[in-house]
N, C-alpha and C positions, 0 to 999 in steps of 0.2 A: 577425522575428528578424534584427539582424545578420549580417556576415560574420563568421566566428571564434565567435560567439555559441553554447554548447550551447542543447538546448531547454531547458524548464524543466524540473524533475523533481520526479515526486510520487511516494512511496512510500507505500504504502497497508498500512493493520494490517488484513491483512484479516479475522482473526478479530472483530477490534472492527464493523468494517464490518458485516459479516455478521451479526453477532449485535443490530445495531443496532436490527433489525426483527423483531417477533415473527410471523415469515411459515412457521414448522416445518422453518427451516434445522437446528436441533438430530437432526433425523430423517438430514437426508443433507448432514452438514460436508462432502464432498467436490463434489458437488452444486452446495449452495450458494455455494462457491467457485469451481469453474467459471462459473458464473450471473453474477457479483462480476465475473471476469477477461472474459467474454465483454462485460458491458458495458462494459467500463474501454476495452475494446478498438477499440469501434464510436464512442469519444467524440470523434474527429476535431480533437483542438485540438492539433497537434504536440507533445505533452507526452513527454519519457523518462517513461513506467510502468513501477513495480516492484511489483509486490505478492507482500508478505511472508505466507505462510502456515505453518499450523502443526498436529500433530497428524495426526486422520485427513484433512486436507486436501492434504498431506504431496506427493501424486502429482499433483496437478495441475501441469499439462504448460503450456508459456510460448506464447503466439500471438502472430505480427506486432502488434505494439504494445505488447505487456505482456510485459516478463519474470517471469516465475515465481521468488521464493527460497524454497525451503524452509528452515525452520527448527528445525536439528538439536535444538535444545532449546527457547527460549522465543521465541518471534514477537517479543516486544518485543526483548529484547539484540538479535536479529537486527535488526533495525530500526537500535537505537544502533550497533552497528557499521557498519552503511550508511552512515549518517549523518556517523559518527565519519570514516570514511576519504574523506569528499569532498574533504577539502582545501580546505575555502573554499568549495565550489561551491552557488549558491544552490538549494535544495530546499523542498519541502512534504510535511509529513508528515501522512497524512489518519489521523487515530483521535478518539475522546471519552475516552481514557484520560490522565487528567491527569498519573498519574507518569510515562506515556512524552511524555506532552508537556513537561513540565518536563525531562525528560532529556535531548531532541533541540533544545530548546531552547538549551540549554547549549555544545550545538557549532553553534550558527546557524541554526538551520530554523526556518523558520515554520510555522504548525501549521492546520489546518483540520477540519472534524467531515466526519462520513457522508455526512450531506447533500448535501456539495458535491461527491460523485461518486456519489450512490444512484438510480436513474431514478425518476422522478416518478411 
């Protein structure tokens, strides 16, 4: 990374994320989203983490490396407003939801699936 350069920044749907795996995250959505943030956490590649949550996931609480947004109403609009108010600023927006991907798309971001932040 440059001088002046931010990191890069990936903002994560994490209900999409989460739900990507039929692992019985449905039993414990807040859980499974801590689980989600805990890994995002330990990924070690200077990346700005945001991960966007939603519903009963609602209280999970942000750790060194990942900021926590909850989402008063829908994870995705929370997402496009993210997104929306960068100003230009290169992003990656991790979901398999094609209309928030075609949305964020629209204000610049580049789009990525589960995969590319799910632990193996």
């Amino acid at each position: 990374m440059g001088e002046g350069l931010a990191p890069v920044l990936l903002i994560v749907d994490g209900a999409n994320v989460v739900g990507s795996v039929p692992d019985g995250w449905w039993r414990d959505r807040r859980g499974a989203a801590e689980r989600l943030r805990d890994s995002l956490a330990g990924r070690g590649r200077g990346e700005e983490i945001v991960l966007v949550v939603e519903g009963a996931a609602r209280d999970v609480a942000s750790l060194p490396g990942v900021r926590v947004e909850a989402a008063d109403g829908s994870g995705d609009d929370r997402i496009v407003e993210l997104v929306a108010g960068l100003a230009g600023r290169p992003c990656t927006v991790v979901t398999a939801d094609r209309e928030l991907r075609t949305r964020v798309r629209a204000y610049g971001a580049d789009c990525a699936g589960p995969r590319s932040v799910r632990a193996p």
